[in-house]
N, C-alpha and C positions, 0 to 999 in steps of 0.2 A: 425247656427254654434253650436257645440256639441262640449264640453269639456267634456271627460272623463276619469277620472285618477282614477290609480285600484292601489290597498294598498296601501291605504289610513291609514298611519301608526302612532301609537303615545302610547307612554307609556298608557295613560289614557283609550287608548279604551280596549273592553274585547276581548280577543283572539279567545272564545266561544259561543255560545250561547245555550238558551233553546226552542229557536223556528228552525225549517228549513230555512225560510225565513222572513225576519225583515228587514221593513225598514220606510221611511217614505219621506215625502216631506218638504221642507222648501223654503215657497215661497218668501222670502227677509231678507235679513241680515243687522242688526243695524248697522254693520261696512264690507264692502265686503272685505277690507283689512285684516281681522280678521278673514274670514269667516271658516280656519279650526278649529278654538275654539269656534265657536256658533255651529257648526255641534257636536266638541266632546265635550261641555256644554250637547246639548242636548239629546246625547247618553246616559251619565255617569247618567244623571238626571232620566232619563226611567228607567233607571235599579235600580234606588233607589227606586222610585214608585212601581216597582216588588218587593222591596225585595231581588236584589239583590247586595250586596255589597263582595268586595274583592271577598274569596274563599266562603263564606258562601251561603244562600239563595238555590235559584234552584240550582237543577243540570242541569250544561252543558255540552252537550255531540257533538255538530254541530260547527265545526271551520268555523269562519267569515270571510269575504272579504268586507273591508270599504272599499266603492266606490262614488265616488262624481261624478253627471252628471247637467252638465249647460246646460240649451236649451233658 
């Protein structure tokens, strides 16, 4: 079974990005009830790591599509 749901949407995530393609895996979640705030925890968290926060940091120029796939 394959759950896949596309814009994947939330105040918190970045509208842009500075890569073409970003993404990552997350193989189990502390709360599955929870699980679109561990996913945009760990987005928001990456981009501080880069350096980027709000408008500042890199430039982004690549509009994103948050997508969550369950297998």
């Amino acid at each position: 079974m394959c759950n896949f749901e596309r814009f994947f949407e939330d105040d918190r995530l970045p509208l842009k990005s500075d890569e073409e393609i970003e993404c990552f895996q997350q193989p189990t979640f502390s709360d599955f009830n929870k699980y679109q705030d561990e996913i945009i925890e760990k987005i928001v968290n990456r981009d501080k790591e880069k350096g980027i926060e709000g408008s500042g940091g890199l430039e982004r120029t690549i509009a994103v599509e948050h997508s969550f796939m369950d297998f």
